[in-house]
N, C-alpha and C positions, 0 to 999 in steps of 0.2 A: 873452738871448744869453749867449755866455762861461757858457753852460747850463754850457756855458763852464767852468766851472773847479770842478766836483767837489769843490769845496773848500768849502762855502759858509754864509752867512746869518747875518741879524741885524738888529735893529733893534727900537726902540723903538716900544709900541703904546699909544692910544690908550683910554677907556673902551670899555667892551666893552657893549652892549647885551641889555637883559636877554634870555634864551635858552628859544626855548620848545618843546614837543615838538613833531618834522615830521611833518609829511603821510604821509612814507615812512620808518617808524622802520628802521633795520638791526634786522636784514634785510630785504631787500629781497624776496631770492629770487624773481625774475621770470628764466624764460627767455624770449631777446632772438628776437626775428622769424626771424633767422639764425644759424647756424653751433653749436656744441657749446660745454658747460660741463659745469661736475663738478655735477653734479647729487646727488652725497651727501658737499654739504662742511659740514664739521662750522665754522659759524660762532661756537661759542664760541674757536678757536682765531684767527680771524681778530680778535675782540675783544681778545683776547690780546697779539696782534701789535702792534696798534692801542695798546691800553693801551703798550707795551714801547717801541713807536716813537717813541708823544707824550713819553715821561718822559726820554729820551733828546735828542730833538732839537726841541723844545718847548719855547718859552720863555716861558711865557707871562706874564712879567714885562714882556720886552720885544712879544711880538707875534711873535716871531721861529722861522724851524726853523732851527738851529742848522751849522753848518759843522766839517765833524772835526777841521779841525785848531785847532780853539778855537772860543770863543765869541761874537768882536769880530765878527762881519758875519753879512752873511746876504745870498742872493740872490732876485729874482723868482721864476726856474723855481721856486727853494722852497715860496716864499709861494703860487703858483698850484696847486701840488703840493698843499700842506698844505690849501690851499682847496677840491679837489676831493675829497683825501680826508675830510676833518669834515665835505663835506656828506652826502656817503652813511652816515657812520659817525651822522649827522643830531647832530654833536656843533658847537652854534649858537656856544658860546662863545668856541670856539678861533676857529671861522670868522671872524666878526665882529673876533677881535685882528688876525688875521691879516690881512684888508681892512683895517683901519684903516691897520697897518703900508705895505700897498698905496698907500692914497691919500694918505700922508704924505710920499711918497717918490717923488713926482713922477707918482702911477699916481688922480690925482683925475681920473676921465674920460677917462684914459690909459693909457700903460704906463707903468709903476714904471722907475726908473733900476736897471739890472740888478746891480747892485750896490753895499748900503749898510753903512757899519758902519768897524769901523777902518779899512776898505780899500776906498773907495769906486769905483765908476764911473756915470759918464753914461748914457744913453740905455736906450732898452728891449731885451730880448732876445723876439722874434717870439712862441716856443714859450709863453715865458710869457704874452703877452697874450692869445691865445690860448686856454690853458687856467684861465686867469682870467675871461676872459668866457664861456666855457662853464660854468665851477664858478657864477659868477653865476645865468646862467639856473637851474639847477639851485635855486639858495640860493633864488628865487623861489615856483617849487612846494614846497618842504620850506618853506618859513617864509612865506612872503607879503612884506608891505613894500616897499621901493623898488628891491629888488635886479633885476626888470626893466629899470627906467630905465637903471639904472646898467651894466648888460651892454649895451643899446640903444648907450649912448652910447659905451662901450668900442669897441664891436662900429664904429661908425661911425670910432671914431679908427684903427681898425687897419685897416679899411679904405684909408686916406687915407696912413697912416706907414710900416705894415709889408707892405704891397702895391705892387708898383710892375709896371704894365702887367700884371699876371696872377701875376707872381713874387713867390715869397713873398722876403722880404730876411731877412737875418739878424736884423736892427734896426730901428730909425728912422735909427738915425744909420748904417748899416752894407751894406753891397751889393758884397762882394767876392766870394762864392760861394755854392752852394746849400746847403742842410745839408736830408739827405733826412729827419732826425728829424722835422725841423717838419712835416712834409706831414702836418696832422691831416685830414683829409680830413672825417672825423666832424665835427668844429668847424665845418666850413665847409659843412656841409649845415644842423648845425641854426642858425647866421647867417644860412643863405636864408631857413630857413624864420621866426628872429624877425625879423628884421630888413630881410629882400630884398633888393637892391641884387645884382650880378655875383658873386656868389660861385661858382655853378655854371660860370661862366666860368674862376676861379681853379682849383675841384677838374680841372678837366680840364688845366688848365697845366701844375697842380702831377704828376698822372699821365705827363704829358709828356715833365718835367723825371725824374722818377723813373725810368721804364720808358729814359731816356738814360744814365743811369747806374747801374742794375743791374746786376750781372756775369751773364752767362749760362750759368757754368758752375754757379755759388752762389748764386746769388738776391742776393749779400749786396751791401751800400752802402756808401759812404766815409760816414765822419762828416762830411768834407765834400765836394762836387763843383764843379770850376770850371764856370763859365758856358758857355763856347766848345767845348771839345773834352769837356767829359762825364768829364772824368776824376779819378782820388781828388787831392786837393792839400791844402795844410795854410794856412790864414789865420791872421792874428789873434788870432781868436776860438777857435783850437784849444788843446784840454785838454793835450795833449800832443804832441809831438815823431810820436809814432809815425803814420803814416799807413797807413788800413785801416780794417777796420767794428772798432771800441772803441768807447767810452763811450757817445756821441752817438746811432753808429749801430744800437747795439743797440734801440732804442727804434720802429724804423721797421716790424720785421715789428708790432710791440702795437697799433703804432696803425693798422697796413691792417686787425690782425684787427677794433677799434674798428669801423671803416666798415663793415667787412661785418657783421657783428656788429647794429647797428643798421639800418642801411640795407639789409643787403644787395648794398652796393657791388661789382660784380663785376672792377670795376680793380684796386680794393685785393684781390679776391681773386686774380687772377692776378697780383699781384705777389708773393703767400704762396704759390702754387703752386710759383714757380721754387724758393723758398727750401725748400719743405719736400721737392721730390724731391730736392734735394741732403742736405736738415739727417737726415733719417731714416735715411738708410743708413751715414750719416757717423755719425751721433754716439749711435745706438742710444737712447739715454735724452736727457733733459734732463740730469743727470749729466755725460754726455759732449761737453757743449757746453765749447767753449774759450773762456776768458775774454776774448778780443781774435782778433782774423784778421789778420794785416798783409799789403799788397798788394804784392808784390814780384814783378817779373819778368813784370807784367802781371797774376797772377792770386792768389788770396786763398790764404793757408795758413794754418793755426795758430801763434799765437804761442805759442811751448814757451818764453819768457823765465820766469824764476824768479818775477816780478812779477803772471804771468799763470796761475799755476798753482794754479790754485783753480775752485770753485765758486763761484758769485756769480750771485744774483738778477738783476742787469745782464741776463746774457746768458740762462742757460736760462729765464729769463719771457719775456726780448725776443723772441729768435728761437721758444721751444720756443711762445708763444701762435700762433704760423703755422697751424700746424694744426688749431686750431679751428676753421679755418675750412672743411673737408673732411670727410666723411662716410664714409670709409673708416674699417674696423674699425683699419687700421694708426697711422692719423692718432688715433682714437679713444683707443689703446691708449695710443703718446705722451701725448696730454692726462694723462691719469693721471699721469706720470713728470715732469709741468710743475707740477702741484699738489701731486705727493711732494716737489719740492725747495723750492719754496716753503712749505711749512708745516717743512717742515726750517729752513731759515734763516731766522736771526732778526736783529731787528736788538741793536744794544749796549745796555747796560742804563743806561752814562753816556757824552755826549762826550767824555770823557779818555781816552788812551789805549784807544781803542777797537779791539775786537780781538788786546787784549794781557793775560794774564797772570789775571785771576778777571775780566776785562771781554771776553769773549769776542762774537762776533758781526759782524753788518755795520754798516758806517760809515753815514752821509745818504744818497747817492745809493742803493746796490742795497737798504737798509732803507727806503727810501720807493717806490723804484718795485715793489718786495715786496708792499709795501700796495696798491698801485695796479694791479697786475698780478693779488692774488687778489681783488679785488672784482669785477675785468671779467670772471676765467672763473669764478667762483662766482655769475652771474648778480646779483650786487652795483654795476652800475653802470649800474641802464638810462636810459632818457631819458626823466626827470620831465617834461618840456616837453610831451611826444607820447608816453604808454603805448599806443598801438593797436599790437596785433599783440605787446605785451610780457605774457608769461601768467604769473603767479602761481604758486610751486608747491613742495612740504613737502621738503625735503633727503631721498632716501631713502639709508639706508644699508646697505642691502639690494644697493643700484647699486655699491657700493667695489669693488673688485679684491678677490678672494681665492683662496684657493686651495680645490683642487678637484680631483675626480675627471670626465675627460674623457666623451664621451657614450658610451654603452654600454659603459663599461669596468668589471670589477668585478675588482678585486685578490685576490689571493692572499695576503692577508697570512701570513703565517708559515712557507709554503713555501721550498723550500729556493730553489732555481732553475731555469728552463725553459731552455733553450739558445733564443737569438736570434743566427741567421746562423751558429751553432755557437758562439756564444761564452756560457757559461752563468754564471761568475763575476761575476755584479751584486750591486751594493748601492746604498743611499739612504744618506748622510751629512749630518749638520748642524753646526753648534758647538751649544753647550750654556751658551750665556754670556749668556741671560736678554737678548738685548737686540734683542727682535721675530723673532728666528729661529721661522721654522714651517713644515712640510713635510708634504705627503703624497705618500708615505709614510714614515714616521717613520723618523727615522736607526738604521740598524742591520736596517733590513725590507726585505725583496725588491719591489724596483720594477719588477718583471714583472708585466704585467694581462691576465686573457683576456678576450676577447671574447666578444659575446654569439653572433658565429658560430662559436666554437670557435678564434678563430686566436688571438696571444700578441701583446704588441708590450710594451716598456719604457717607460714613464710615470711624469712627476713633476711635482708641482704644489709652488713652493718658494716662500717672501716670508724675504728680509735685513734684517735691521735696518740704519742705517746707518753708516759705517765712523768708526772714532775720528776726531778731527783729532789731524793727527802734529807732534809738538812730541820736537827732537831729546831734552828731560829725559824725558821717555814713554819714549821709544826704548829708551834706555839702563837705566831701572827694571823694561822688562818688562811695564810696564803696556796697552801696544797690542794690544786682543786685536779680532781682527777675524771680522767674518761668514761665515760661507760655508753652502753647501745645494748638493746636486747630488748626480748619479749615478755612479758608475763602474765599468767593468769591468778588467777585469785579464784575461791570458791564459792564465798559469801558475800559478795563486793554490796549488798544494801545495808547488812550488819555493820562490814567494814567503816561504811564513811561515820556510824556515830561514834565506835571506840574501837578497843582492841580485842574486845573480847570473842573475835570472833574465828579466832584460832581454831580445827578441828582436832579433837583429841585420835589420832591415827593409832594411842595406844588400844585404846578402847572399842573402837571399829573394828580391830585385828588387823589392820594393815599392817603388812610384813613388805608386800614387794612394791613396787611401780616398772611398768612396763610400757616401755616407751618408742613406738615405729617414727621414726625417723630418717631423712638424710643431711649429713653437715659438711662441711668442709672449714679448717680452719680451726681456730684456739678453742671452740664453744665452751662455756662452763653449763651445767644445769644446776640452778641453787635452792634450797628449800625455804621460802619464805615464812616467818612465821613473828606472832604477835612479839615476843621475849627482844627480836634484835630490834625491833622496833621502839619499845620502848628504852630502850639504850641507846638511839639514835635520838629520840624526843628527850631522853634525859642528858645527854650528849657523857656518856658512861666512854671511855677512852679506849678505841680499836674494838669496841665489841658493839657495833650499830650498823646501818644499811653499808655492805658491802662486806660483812662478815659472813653472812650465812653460810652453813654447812653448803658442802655442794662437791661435781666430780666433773671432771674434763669426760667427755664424751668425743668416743674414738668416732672420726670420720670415718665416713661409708659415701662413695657415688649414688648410692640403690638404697631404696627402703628398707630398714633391716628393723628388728625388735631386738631390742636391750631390754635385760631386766638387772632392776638396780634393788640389793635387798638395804632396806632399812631399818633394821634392827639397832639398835642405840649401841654405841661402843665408846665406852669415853667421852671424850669432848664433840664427836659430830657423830656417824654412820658408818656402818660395815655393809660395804659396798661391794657385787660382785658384774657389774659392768664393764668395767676397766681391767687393764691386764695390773694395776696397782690396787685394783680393788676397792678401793674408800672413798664415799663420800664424807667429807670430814670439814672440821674448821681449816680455815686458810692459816698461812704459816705463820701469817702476822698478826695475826688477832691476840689479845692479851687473855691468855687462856686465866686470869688470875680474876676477867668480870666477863669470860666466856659463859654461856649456858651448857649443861653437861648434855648427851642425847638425847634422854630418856624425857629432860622438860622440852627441849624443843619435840619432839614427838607426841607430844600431847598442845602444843600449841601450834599448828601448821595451819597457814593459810593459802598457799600458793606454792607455785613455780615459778623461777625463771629462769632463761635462759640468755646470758651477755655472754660477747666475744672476750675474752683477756690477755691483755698480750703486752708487757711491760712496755717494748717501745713501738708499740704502736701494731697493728692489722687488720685482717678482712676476715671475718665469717660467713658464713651463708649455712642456713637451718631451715630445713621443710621439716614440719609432723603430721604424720597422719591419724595418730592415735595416742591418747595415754589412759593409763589404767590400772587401777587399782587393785591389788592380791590379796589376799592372805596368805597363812601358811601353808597349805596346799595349792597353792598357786591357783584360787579360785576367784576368778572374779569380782568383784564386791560392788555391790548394789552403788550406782549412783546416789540414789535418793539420800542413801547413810551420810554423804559427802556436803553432796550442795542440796539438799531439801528437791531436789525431781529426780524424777525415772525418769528415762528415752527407752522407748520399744521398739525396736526397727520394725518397719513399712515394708520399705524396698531398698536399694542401697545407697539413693542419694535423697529419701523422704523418711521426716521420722514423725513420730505422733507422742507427744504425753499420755503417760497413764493419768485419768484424772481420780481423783480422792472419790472415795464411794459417798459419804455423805458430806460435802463443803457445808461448812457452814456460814457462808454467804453467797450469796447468786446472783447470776447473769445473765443479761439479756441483749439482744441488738437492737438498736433504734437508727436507722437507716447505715450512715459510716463510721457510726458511733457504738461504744460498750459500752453499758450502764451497770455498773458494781454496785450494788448493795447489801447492808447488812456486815461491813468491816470493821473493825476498829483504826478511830485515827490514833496512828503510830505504828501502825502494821508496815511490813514491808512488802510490796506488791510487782508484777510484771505481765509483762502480756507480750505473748510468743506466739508467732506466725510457726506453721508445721516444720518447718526444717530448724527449727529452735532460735529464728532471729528475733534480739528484742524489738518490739515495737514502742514500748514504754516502760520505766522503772522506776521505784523511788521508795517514799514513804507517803501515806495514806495522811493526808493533812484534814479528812471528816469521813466518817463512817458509810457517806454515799461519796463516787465517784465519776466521770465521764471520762472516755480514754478514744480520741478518734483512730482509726483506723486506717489504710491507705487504700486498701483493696478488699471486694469481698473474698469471702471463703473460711478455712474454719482457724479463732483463736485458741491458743491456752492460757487462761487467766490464772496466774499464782496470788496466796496470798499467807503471809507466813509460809509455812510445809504443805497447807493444802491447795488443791488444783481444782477448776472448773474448766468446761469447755461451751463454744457456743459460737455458731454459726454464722453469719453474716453476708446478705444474700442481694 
C-alpha cells in the first residue's frame, strides 16, 4: 500500500542463496495465448535496461530497490516489483536478496510491512503481496526449491488479510477505499489455479468494483474510488493531493492487458476497449499520453501542470499497453509507439539526483514499471506455472516499422512535378542532423508517385529520431536541434523565392473549408504555412517561427477517405472540424504573447504541410489524392483564385489548361524549342507539359525567351496569371 508513496525502499538483506541457471533463461520470447506484442524486439536492449535499472536502484548490500529521494527505505510494491522482474530477467541472486529483505520485514508467510527503513510503516500494502506471491510461483519453475510452499502459504495469508467479502482492501490493516491499480485479475486466476479456494469469486467482484468506477467517456480510473457512490476520492494512502488517474491509476489498463494476455480474460478486455476508443484519437502516439488526468467537473482532462509535462514510462506503458489487447491494424500501429517510448526511456544511472544535470533519466517508479511493462509486451512474461497455449518464437526484425514505398506506387524520382488538384509545387524535406531521420523520398525529391494505372497521388514514407530534452542552458546555446520529415506544397513558389509577399489572402477568396482525400497512418500533422511565421523565423522572434504553424493531427485511415477541415479564424490558430478534438490551432508551445492571431494568418497562407510528430521519435506514412478548396457552401473554388491557373479535366488521368483569351505575349515552336515573345523581364514564367508537369520555371531575365522541350506535343506557357498554348510537332 502507500504503493503509496513513489518515494521508496530499503532495507537490509539476508544471505543470499547460491544462484543457479532457470528453466526459462531471458529471453523467454513466447507469444502469450492472447492479444499482440512486439514480436521484433531487440532484447539485448531490454538487458540493457535491466542492467541500468539494477545499478541504479539496487542494493544489493542491503537487499533493497532503492527510493529517489535517498537511500534510507525501501517499500514492498519494490521488493515484489524487483522480484518479478529478476525472475524473468532468471537473475536468482537479486531474487533471493530481495525475498529475504521480504521475509524479514514482517512478509515471513505474509505480507512485508509496506514500509521499511529510515521511515518506517506497519502493515501490508495488497498490490504488493500480490505480486510477491505471483513472482514466487514463477521463482518455483525458473529454479525449483521451496518457492512453491512459500507462494502456497502467501497466497492463503492474502486471502484471509487482504480480502474482505470479495473486495480487495487496500492492506491488512487498511479498508477505506478501492484502488482500481490492485485489480491484478492475472494473480487471482493463477491463485485458483495453485492454490483453489474463491478466487474466481474475487476476479468477478473485483470487475464489479471496476466497471463502477470507470469513467465512460475515458475509460480512465481514480487512483482511488470510494466504496458507496464509486467515485474518484483521495485517502490516506494517497501519493498525492491531486485527484484523477496519476501514479496509482496508470498501472490498471497493464494489468487488464496482463489478464487478457494470459487468460484471455474478456472483462479485463472490455475494460481496455473503453480506454483505448478514447486513448487513440486523443493522444495519436504513446508520446502523447499526458502524464496525470485530474478529474475535475466530473470528468477527466489533462494535467498541463508544469509537474506533468513530460513523457514518462508511468503513463504511455500503463495506458498505451490497452491496446494490445485488439487486433486492429490501428491498435497494432499504436503498439509500436508503446515499445518506441519505452526503449526511449531509461531509467537513472545513480539514485542521486536523478534526472538532473549528467544523471539524466527516470527515477524508481516509471524506471521499474519500464522494465515490467517491456517484458509483458515483448512476450517476456509468460506464466512459467502453465506454458499451454504460450508458443515460443525468434524476434523477427523484418516485423519493425519502416518505412516504405506504398502498394503499386512507383516514384518518379528526379521529376520535376505533376500537378495534384492543380497544385504542382511539392517537395519531400528532412533535417539532416544524423539523429534517426529517414525518408522516402529523400529530402529535396518529388513526392509525387504514379500509379500502376496511370493516375498520380503525393506519397511519403518518413521515421524521426527523437526530440532533444529541453533544458533552458540548451535553449539559449543553440544547441536544440530538432527532427522533422514531411511534405509540402506551396502555391506561388516563383513569387515565393523573391520575398514574402506571396501569402494568399483565403479571407478574401471565401475560403472557409479545405478538403483533403487522403490515407495516413501514424502521428501526421497537416500545418498551414504562411508568410507571418516566416518572417518570425527570419527575424528569429522566440517559439513563434518554422515549426509553429497552426495546424491538426489528422486521424488515420487504411483507405482513401475525405476530411474536411473548417478554417474559420478562432483565436490564436483555426476552428477545426476534422478531428474528433476539432482544432486546428497554434502548438502548445508556441509563445502566444509573439503568436499571430487567425484571422492574420488567414490572409497570409502560402502552403501546406504535412510532418510526422512524435516527441520520442516514429513512423508516418501519407498518401493524397486530392485537396481542395471551399467556401461557405461547401463549393469548390476556382483554382486559378489560388495559384494564378485553372485545370479542366480531359479524362481522368490527362488534364489541359484553360489558356487566357487574349495573352498578351505569344508563342511559337521552332523545332524542340518555344519561343516566347513579347514579356516582361521580371515576369514570372512556366511551361507545363498536359498532365501539369513542369518543364521549365523561373523569372523572365529579357523580354524574349527560348525554353527547349523534351518531347513533341502540346505545351502550356504561363506568364504572370496569363496562359498561352502551342504545339510542338
Amino acid at each position: 500500500m502507500k504503493n503509496m508513496v513513489k518515494l521508496m525502499f530499503g532495507l537490509a538483506a539476508a544471505a543470499a542463496v547460491t544462484a543457479s541457471a532457470g528453466s526459462f533463461p531471458f529471453p523467454q520470447n513466447m507469444k502469450y495465448p492472447h492479444g499482440n506484442i512486439i514480436e521484433y524486439a531487440n532484447t539485448d536492449v531490454i538487458k540493457q535496461h535491466y542492467q541500468q535499472w539494477k545499478s541504479a536502484w539496487y542494493d544489493a548490500s542491503q537487499g533493497w530497490v532503492l527510493a529517489p529521494e535517498g537511500t534510507c527505505s525501501t517499500v514492498s510494491e519494490a521488493i515484489a516489483y524487483g522480484m518479478l522482474i529478476s525472475v524473468y530477467m532468471d537473475d536468482q541472486t537479486v531474487f533471493n536478496k530481495l525475498y529475504e529483505t521480504w521475509k524479514k520485514n514482517g512478509g515471513n508467510g505474509a505480507g512485508m510491512n509496506w514500509r521499511v527503513g529510515c521511515s518506517g510503516g506497519s502493515g501490508s500494502a495488497s498490490d504488493a503481496d500480490f505480486d510477491a506471491a505471483l513472482a514466487l510461483v514463477m521463482a518455483s519453475k525458473q529454479w525449483g526449491g521451496s518457492y512453491l510452499n512459500d507462494a502456497k502459504t502467501l497466497i492463503s495469508w492474502i486471502a484471509t488479510n487482504d480480502i474482505n467479502g470479495n473486495k480487495i482492501k487496500p492492506g491488512n490493516q487498511w479498508n477505506d477505499a478501492f484502488n482500481p491499480s490492485y485489480s491484478t485479475t492475472a494473480n487471482f486466476q493463477l491463485f485458483q489455479d495453485v492454490a483453489g479456494g474463491s478466487w474466481s469469486s474475487v476476479i468477478s467482484q473485483t470487475y464489479t468494483e471496476l466497471s463502477a468506477c470507470q469513467d465512460a467517456t475515458t475509460g480512465l480510473v481514480p487512483d482511488w474510488c470510494d466504496w458507496s457512490g464509486h467515485k474518484p476520492t483521495k485517502t490516506s494512502a494517497a501519493v498525492s493531493n491531486d485527484i484523477g488517474f496519476y501514479d496509482d491509476a496508470a498501472r490498471t489498463p497493464w494489468r487488464m492487458a496482463w489478464a487478457y494476455y494470459w487468460y484471455g480474460d474478456t472483462k479485463a478486455q472490455a475494460f481496455n476497449k473503453k480506454v483505448v476508443d478514447w486513448l487513440i484519437p486523443t493522444t495519436r502516439t504513446a508520446s502523447g499520453v499526458n502524464s496525470g488526468y485530474a478529474y475535475t467537473g466530473g470528468k477527466y482532462i489533462a494535467d498541463e501542470s508544469d509537474i506533468r509535462n513530460f513523457v514518462s514510462s508511468t503513463f504511455s506503458g500503463g495506458l498505451g499497453l490497452a491496446v494490445s489487447s485488439f487486433d486492429t491494424e490501428e491498435a497494432k500501429t499504436y503498439l509500436t509507439t508503446v515499445y518506441k517510448v519505452l526503449t526511449e526511456q531509461k531509467s537513472c544511472k545513480k539514485p542521486d539526483k536523478c534526472g538532473e544535470g549528467d544523471n539524466p533519466g527516470e527515477k524508481y517508479y516509471p524506471a521499474t514499471l519500464n522494465m515490467l511493462y517491456l517484458l509483458l509486451v515483448t512476450g517476456n512474461m509468460p506464466n512459467l506455472y502453465n506454458t499451454t497455449g504460450f508458443e515460443k518464437f525468434t524476434p523477427d526484425t523484418s516485423k519493425a516499422p519502416s518505412i516504405k514505398l506504398g502498394d503499386g506506387e512507383q516514384q518518379a524520382f528526379g521529376d520535376t512535378t505533376v500537378a495534384i488538384s492543380g497544385l504542382w509545387n511539392w517537395g519531400a524535406y528532412h533535417d539532416k542532423l544524423g539523429i534517426g531521420t529517414k525518408m522516402l523520398p529523400d529530402s529535396g525529391s518529388s513526392p509525387i508517385f504514379k500509379m500502376e494505372d496511370g493516375s498520380y497521388l503525393v506519397h511519403a514514407s518518413m521515421e524521426i529520431g527523437p526530440e532533444p530534452e529541453w533544458t533552458e542552458e540548451k535553449a539559449k546555446a543553440g544547441l536544440l536541434k530538432y527532427p522533422s520529415a514531411g511534405i509540402a506544397v506551396t502555391f506561388k513558389k516563383d513569387e515565393c523565392k523573391k520575398d514574402n509577399s506571396c501569402g494568399v489572402d483565403f479571407k478574401t477568396l471565401g475560403v472557409k473549408y479545405i478538403r483533403v482525400t487522403a490515407k495516413t497512418s501514424g502521428p501526421i500533422r497537416m500545418a498551414i504555412l504562411n508568410t507571418i511565421t516566416d518572417e518570425n523565423e527570419k527575424n528569429k522572434v522566440s517559439n513563434a517561427g518554422a515549426g509553429s504553424e497552426p495546424g491538426v493531427y489528422v486521424d488515420n485511415s487504411s483507405d482513401f477517405k475525405e476530411v474536411l477541415y473548417d478554417m474559420t479564424p478562432d483565436g490564436y490558430g483555426f476552428k477545426g472540424t476534422g478531428t474528433k478534438d476539432g482544432a486546428i490551432d497554434i502548438l502548445d508551445w508556441v509563445d502566444r504573447n509573439n503568436a499571430p492571431e487567425g484571422f492574420q494568418i488567414l490572409q497570409k497562407i502560402k502552403g501546406l504541410k504535412w510532418e510526422v510528430k512524435d516527441v520520442k521519435g516514429g513512423i508516418g506514412e501519407l498518401s493524397i489524392k486530392a485537396v481542395e478548396f471551399l467556401d461557405e457552401s461547401k463549393k469548390v473554388i476556382d483554382y486559378e483564385k489560388i495559384t494564378g491557373m485553372k485545370i479542366v479535366e480531359k479524362d481522368p488521368f490527362e488534364s489541359i489548361y484553360k489558356v487566357s483569351m487574349m495573352p498578351s505575349f505569344s508563342v511559337r515552336a521552332n523545332g524542340m524549342q518555344i519561343q516566347i515573345n513579347g514579356i516582361k523581364a521580371g515576369s514570372s514564367f512556366g511551361v507545363y507539359n498536359m498532365l501539369g508537369k513542369v518543364i521549365s520555371s523561373g523569372i523572365a531575365l529579357s523580354d524574349n525567351m527560348n525554353v527547349n522541350v523534351p518531347t513533341t506535343g502540346s505545351y502550356i506557357v504561363r506568364v504572370g496569371s496569363e496562359m498561352n498554348r502551342v504545339n510542338v510537332k
